[in-house]
KEDOVO-593752 format. One record per residue (C-alpha): z, y, x; residue in three letters. Coordinates in steps of 0.25 Angstrom, whole numbers. Layout:
N
{pz:Z | py:Y | px:X | r:ALA}
...
This chain:
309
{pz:473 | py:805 | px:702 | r:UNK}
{pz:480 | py:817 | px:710 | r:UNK}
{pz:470 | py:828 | px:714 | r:UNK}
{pz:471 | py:828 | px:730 | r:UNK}
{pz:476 | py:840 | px:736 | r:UNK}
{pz:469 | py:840 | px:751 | r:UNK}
{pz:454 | py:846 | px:749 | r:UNK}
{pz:443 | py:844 | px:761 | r:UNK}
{pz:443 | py:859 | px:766 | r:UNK}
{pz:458 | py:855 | px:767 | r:UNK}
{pz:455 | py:844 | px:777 | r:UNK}
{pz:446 | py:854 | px:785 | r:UNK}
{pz:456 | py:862 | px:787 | r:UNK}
{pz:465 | py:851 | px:793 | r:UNK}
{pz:454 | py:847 | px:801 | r:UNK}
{pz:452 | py:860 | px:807 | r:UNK}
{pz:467 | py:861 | px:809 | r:UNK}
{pz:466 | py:848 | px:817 | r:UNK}
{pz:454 | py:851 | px:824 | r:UNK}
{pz:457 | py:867 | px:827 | r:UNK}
{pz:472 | py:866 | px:830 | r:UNK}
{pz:474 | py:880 | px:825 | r:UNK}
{pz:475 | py:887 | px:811 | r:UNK}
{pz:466 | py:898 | px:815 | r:UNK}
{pz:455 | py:889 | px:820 | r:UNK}
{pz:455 | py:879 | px:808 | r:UNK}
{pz:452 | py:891 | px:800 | r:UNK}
{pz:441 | py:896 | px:805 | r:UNK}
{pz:436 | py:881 | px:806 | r:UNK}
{pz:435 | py:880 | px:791 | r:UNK}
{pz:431 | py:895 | px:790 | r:UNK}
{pz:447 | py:898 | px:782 | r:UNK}
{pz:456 | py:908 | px:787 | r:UNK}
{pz:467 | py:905 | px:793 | r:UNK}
{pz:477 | py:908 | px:781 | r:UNK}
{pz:467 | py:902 | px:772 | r:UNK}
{pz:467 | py:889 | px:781 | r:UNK}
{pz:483 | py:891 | px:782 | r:UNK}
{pz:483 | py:892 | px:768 | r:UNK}
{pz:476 | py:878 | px:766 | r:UNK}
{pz:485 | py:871 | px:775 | r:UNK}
{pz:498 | py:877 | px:767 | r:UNK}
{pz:492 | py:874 | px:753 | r:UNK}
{pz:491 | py:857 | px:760 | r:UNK}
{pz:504 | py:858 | px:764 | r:UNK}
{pz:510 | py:864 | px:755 | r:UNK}
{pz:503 | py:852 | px:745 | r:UNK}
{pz:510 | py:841 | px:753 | r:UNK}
{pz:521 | py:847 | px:757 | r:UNK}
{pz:519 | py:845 | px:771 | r:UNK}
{pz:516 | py:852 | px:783 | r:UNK}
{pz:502 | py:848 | px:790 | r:UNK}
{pz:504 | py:855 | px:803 | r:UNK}
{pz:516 | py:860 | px:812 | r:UNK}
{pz:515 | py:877 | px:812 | r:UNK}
{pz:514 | py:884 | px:824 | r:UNK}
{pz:509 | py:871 | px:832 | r:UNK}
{pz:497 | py:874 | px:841 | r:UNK}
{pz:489 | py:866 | px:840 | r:UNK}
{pz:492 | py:863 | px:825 | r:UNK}
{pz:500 | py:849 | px:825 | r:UNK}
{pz:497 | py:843 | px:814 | r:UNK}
{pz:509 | py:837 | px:805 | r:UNK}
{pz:508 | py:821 | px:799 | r:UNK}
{pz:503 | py:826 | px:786 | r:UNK}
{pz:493 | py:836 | px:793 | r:UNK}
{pz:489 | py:823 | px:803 | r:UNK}
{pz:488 | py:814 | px:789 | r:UNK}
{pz:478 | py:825 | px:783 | r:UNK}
{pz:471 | py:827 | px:797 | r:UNK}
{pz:467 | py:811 | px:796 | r:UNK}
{pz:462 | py:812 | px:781 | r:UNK}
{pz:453 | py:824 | px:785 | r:UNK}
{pz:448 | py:815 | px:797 | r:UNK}
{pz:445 | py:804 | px:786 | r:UNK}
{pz:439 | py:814 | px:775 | r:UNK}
{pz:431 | py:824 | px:783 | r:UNK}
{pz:421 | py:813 | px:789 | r:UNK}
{pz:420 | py:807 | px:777 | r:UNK}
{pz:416 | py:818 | px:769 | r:UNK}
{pz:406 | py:824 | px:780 | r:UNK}
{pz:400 | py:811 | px:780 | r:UNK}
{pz:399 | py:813 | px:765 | r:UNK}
{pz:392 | py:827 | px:766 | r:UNK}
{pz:382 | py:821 | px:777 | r:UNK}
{pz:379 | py:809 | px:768 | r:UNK}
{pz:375 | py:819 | px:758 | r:UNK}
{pz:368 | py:827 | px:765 | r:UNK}
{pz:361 | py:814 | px:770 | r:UNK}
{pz:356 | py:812 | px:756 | r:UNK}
{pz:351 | py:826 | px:752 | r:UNK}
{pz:344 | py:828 | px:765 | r:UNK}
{pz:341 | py:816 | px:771 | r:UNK}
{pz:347 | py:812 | px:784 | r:UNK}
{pz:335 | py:812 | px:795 | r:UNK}
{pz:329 | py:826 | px:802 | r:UNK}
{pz:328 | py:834 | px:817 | r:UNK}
{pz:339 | py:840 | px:823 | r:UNK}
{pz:334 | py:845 | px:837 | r:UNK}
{pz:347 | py:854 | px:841 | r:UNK}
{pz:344 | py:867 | px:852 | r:UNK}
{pz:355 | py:873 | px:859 | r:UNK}
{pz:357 | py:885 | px:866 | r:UNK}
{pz:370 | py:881 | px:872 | r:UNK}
{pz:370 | py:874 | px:886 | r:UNK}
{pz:385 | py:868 | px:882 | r:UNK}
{pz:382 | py:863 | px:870 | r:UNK}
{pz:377 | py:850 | px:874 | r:UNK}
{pz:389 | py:842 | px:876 | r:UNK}
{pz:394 | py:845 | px:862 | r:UNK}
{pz:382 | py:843 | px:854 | r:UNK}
{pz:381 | py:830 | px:858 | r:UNK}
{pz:394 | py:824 | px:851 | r:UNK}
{pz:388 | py:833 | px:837 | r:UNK}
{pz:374 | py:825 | px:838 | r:UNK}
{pz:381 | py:812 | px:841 | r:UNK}
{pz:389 | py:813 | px:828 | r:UNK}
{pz:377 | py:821 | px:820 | r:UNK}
{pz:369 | py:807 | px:824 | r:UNK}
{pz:381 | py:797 | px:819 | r:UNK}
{pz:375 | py:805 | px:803 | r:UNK}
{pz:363 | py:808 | px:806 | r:UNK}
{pz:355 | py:798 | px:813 | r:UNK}
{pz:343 | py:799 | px:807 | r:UNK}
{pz:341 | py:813 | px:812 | r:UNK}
{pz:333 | py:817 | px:824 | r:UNK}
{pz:343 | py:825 | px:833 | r:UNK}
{pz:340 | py:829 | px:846 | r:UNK}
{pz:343 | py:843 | px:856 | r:UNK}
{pz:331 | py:852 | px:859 | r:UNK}
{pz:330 | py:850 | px:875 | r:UNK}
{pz:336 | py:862 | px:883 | r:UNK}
{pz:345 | py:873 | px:881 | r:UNK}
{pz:337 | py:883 | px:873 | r:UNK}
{pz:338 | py:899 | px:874 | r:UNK}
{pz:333 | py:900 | px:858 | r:UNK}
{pz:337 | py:889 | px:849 | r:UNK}
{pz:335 | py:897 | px:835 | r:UNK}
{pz:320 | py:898 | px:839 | r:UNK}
{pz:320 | py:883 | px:842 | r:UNK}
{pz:326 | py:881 | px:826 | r:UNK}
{pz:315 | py:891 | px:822 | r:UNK}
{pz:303 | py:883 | px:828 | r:UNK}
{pz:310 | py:871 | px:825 | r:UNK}
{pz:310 | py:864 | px:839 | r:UNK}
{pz:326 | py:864 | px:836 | r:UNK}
{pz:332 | py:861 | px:822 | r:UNK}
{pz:348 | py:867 | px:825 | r:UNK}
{pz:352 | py:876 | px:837 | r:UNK}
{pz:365 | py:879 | px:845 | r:UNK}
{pz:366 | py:895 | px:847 | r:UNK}
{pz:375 | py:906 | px:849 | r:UNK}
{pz:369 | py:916 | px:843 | r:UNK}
{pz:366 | py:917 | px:829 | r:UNK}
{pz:352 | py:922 | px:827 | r:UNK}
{pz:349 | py:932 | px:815 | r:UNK}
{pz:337 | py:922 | px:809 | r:UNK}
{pz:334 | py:918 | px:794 | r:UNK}
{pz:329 | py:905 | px:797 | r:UNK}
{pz:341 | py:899 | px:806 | r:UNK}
{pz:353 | py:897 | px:801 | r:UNK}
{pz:365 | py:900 | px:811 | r:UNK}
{pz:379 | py:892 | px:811 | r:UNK}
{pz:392 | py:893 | px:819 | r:UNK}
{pz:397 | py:881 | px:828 | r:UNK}
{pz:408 | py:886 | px:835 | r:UNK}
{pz:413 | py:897 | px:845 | r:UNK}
{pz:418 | py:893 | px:859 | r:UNK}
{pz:425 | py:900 | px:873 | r:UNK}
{pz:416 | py:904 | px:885 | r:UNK}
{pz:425 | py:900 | px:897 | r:UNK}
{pz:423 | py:906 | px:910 | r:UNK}
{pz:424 | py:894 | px:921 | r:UNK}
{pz:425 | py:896 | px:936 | r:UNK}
{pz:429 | py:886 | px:949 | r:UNK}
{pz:443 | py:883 | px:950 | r:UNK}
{pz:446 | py:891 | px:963 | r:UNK}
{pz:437 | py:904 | px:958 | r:UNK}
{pz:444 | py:916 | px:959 | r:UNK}
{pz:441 | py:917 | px:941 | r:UNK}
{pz:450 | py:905 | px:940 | r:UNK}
{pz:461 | py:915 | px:943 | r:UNK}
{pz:458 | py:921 | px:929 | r:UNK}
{pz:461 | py:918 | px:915 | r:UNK}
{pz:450 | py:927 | px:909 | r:UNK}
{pz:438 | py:931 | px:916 | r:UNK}
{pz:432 | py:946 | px:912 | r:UNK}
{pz:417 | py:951 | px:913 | r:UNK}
{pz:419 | py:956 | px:927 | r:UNK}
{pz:425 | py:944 | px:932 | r:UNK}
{pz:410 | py:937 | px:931 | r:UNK}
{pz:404 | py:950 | px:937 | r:UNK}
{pz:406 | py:944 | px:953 | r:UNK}
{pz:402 | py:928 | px:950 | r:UNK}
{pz:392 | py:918 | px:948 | r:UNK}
{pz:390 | py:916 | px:932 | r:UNK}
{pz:385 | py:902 | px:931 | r:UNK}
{pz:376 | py:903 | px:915 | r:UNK}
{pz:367 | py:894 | px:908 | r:UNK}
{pz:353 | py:899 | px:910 | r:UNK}
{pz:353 | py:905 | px:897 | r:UNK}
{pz:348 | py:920 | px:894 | r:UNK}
{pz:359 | py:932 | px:895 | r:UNK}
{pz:359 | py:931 | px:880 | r:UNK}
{pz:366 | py:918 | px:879 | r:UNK}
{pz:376 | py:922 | px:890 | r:UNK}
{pz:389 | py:925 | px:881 | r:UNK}
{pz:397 | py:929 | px:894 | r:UNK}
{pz:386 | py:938 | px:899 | r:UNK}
{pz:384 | py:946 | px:885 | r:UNK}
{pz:399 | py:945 | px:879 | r:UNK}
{pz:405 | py:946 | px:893 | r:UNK}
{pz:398 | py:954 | px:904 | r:UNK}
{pz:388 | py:961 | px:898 | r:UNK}
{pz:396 | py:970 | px:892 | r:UNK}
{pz:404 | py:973 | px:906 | r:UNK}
{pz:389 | py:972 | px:914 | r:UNK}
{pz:392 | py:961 | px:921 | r:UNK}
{pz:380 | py:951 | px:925 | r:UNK}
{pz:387 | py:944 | px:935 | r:UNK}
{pz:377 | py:932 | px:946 | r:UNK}
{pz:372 | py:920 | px:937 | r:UNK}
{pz:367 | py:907 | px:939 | r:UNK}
{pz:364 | py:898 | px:929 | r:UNK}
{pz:363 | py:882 | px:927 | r:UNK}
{pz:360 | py:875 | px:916 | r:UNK}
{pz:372 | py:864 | px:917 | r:UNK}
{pz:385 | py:865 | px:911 | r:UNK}
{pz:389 | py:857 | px:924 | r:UNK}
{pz:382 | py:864 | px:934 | r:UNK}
{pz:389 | py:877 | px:930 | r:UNK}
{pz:403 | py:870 | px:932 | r:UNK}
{pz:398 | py:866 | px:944 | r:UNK}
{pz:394 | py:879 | px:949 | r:UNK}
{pz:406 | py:886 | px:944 | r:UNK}
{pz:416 | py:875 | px:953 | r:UNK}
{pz:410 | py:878 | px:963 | r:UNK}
{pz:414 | py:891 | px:963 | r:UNK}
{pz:399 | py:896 | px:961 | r:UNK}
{pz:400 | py:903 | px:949 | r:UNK}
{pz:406 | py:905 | px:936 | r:UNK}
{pz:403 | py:903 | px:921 | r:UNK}
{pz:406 | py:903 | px:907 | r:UNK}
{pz:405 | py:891 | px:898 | r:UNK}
{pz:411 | py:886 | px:885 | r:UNK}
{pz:425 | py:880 | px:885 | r:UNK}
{pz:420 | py:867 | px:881 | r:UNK}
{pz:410 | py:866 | px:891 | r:UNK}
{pz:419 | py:870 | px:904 | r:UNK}
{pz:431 | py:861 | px:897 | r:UNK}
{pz:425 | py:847 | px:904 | r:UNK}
{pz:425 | py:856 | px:919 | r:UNK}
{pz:438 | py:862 | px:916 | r:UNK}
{pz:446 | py:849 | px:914 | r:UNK}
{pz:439 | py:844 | px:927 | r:UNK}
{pz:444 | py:855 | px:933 | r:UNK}
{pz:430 | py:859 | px:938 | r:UNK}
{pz:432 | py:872 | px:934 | r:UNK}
{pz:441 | py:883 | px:926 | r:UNK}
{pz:438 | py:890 | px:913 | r:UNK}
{pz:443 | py:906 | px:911 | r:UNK}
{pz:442 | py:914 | px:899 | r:UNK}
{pz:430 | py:925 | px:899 | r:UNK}
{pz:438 | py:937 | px:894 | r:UNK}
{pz:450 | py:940 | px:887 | r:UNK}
{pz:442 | py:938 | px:873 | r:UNK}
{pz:436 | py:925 | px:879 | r:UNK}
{pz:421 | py:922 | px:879 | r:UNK}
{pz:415 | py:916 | px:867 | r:UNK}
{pz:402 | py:909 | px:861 | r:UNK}
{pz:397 | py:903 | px:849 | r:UNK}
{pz:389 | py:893 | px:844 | r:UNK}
{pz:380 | py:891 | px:831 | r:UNK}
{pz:371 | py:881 | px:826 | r:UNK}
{pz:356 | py:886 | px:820 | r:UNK}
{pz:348 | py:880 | px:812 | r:UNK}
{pz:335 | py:884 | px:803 | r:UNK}
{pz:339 | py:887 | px:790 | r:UNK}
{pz:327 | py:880 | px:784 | r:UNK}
{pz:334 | py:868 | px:790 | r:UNK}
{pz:349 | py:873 | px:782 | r:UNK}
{pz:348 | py:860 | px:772 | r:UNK}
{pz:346 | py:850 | px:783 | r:UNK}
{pz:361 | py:844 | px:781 | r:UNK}
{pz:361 | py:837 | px:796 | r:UNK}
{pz:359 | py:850 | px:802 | r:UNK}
{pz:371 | py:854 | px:795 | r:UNK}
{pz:378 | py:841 | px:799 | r:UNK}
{pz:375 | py:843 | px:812 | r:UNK}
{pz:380 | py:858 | px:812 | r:UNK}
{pz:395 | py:853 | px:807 | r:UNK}
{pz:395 | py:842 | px:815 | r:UNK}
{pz:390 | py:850 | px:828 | r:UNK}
{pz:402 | py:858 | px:825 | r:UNK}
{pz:412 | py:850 | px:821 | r:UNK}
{pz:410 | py:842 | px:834 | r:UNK}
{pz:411 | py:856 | px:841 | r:UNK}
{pz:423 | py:859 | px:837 | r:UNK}
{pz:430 | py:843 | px:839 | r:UNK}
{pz:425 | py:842 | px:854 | r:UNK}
{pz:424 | py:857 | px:860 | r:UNK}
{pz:437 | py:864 | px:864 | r:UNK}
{pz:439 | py:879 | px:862 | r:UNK}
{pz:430 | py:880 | px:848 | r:UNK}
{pz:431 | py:891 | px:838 | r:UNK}
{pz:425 | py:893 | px:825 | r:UNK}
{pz:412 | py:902 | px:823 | r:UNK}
{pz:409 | py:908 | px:812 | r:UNK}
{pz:395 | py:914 | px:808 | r:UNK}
């Protein structure tokens, strides 16, 4: 029998291609750089003598032989992480807790669809969301009231474990007729004279605040709500702006409730990690959860980048 050529981490890569639309961001999707990832694609190519995508396309187009491999790693990939879970189901057992604490008031909507496919393998574990938005998640692992947290921060702890979901955009949003619609990209001073509309979380936790207008001594009027759909309401109606992920101010922008504007030249970012105890590092469903939390990140939510530790 002939030796196959096409290898898994191949199929990765073409899977990140397809997902990322871009070189660059495959890359760093499955930790390569870009000319290693380039490299990869040349030497499959090259093998078949064929080319798999059309150059200088953007978003990559994908040729008939790059589509035909794209539909063999959509057959392979499940198959073989159904094979790792099955596994894992056997070395660890397949029942446990997984109470999830978030310090992330947008998180909600997608962590749902990652603990509806986490149920689909897992069914026999209990999984649930510690009630509320907490300021402190790592002490909620740590007295264990919470068995795998949503921060963004990483902490300097022995006994946690800290690892990256995903990088995302602050967007500045403001009404349709505000006199800030009239600009691309909001500075520091432009927040100095309004209304900022916040969750009610501590200075700390404020990206824009510490990133943004500290540095310029900028602490401009605040009100604070708890809803991601109150603060769109306040900001229509012209009674404030704010600044929100990308993804969340998505649904309100195709609506037309609103308008989003970049926060500086640079643009404003955050990031996400998961936290787990690191006496609990052997539980493979927390780890199952982890790839699959992200994996769904980075399917549903627009505007993603990859974070590294």
């Amino acid at each position: 029998m002939k030796p196959t050529f096409l290898e898994f981490r191949h199929l990765k890569t073409l899977l990140a291609l397809k997902e990322t639309g871009s070189v660059s961001l495959a890359a760093k999707r499955v930790y390569l750089t870009q000319s290693a990832l380039s490299h990869q694609i040349k030497l499959i190519e090259e093998q078949f003598g064929l080319p798999l995508f059309e150059r200088k396309s953007n978003p990559l187009r994908f040729t008939s032989a790059g589509e035909r491999l794209i539909r063999l790693a959509n057959e392979v990939m499940p198959k073989v992480v159904d094979a790792e879970r099955d596994l894992a189901r056997v070395k660890h057992g397949d029942a446990g807790q997984l109470r999830i604490a978030v310090e992330c008031h947008t998180c909600f909507d997608w962590l749902m669809p990652a603990m509806d496919e986490f149920r689909r393998h897992w069914g026999l574990v209990e999984l649930d969301i510690v009630s509320g938005f907490h300021t402190d998640p790592v002490g909620l692992l740590l007295s264990h009231r919470a068995d795998w947290a949503i921060v963004s921060e990483v902490e300097h702890n022995d006994d946690v474990i800290f690892k990256p979901l995903f990088s995302y955009e602050m967007v500045g949003i403001c009404s349709k007729d505000h006199p800030l619609a009239e600009k691309d990209i909001w500075d520091a001073e432009d927040f100095a004279d309004e209304t900022w509309v916040t969750y009610p979380v501590p200075d700390d936790m404020l990206d824009l605040l510490r990133k943004v207008l500290k540095p310029k001594g900028i602490n401009p009027t605040r009100r604070t709500t708890e809803l991601t759909i109150a603060m769109i309401q306040l900001v229509a109606s012209r009674r404030g702006i704010a600044t929100i992920p990308y993804w969340a101010a998505l649904p309100y922008l195709e609506k037309g409730y609103v308008v989003a504007r970049k926060v500086t030249k640079e643009g404003l970012y955050s990031n996400l990690y998961a936290a787990i105890r690191k006496e609990d590092e052997s539980l493979s469903y927390l780890e199952d959860f982890y790839q699959t939390v992200k994996a769904q990140s980075f399917s549903t939510l627009p505007g993603l980048s990859v974070l590294d530790l």
